[in-house]
C-alpha positions in Angstrom: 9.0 -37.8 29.8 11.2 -35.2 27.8 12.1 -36.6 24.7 14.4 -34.9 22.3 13.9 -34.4 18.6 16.7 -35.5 16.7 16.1 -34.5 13.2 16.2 -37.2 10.3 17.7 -36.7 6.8 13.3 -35.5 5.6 10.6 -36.2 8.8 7.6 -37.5 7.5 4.3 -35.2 8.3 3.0 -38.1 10.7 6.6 -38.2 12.8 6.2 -34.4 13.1 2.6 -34.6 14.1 2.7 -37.2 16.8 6.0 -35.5 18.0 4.0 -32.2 18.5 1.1 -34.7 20.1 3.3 -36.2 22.3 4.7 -32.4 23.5 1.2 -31.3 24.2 0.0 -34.5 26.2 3.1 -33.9 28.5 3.8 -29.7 28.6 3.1 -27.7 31.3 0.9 -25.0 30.8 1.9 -22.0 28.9 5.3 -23.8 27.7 6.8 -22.3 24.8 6.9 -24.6 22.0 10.6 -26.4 21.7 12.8 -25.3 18.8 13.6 -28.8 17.8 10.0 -29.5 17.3 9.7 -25.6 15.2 12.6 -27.3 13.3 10.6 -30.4 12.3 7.5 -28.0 11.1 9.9 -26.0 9.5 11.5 -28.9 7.3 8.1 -29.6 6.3 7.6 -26.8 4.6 10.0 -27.8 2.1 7.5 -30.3 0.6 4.1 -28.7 2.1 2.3 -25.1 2.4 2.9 -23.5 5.3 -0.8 -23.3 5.2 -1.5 -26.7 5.4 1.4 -27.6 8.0 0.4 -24.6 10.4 -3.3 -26.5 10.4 -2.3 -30.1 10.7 0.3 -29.2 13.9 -2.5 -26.5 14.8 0.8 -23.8 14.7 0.5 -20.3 14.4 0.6 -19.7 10.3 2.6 -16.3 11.0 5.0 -17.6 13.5 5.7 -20.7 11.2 6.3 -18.2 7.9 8.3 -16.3 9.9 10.8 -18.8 11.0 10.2 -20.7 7.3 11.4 -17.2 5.9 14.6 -16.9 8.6 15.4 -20.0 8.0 15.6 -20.0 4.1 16.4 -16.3 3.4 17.3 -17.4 -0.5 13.6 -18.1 -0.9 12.5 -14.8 -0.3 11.5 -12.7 -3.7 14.5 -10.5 -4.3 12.3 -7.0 -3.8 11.9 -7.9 -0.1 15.9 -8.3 0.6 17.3 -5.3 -1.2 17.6 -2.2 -0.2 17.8 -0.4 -3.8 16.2 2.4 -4.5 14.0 2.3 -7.8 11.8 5.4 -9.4 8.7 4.8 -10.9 7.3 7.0 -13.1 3.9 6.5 -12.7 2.1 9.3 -15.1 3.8 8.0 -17.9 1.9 4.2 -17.2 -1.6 5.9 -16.5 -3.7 4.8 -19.4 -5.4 7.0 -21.3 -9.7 7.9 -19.9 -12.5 9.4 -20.2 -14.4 10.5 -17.6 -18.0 12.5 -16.7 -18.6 13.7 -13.0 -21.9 14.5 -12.0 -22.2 15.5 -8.2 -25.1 17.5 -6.5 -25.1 18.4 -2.5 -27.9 18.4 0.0 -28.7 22.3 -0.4 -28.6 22.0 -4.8 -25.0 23.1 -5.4 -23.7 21.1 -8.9 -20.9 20.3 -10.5 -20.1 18.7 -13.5 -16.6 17.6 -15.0 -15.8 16.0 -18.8 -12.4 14.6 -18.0 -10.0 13.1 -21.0 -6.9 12.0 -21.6 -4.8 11.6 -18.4 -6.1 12.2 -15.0 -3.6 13.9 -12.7 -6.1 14.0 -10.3 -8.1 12.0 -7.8 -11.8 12.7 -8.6 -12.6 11.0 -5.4 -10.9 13.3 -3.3 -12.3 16.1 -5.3 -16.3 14.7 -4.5 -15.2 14.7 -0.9 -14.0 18.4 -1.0 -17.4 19.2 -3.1 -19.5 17.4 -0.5 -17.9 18.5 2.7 -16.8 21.9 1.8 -20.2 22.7 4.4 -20.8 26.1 2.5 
């Protein structure tokens, strides 16, 4: 039996869910899921998480954000739809630190660093160039 979703003004959860039951007690294998019924899901997610309504229809969560994101482009955060550029200037937001760097390698080579104020460095990457230089 192929029954057609006809959207209603706000489907309740349960309609959506036995609609999706109903598709999966009749598919054929490997059928891709109708739109009308991605529609329903979708309109869900007005009122639910797309968390909650990926688990109860036992959706993909990223297919259903996706088409939840396509189909309501305004509710994306502003950042993700503009194309601006914008320059941060990062040094000038580093805080203030103190830092002391003790490091010792396998054949007794040291090294020790009293760091203050602002680091313009990445200590991390200088350990790994200490401890793999392979002298």
């Amino acid at each position: 039996m192929d029954q057609q979703f006809i959207p209603t003004a706000k489907p309740t959860l349960e309609d959506v869910r036995q609609r999706f039951e109903q598709w999966r007690e009749s598919r054929k294998h490997r059928t891709p899921i109708p739109e009308s019924l991605w529609e329903g899901a979708v309109a869900l997610c007005a009122d639910h998480s797309i968390c909650k309504i990926s688990r109860l229809l036992r959706l993909d969560y990223n297919a259903l954000k996706r088409r939840v994101c396509y189909s309501h482009p305004e509710s994306l955060p502003k950042f993700v739809t503009s194309s601006a550029f914008v320059e941060l200037d990062l040094k000038a937001s580093l805080p203030e630190a103190e830092c002391l760097v003790e490091m010792e390698d396998k054949e007794g080579a040291k090294v020790k660093m009293h760091i203050k104020g602002r680091v313009c460095f990445d200590p991390l990457e200088f350990m790994k160039a200490f401890l793999g230089s392979g002298r």
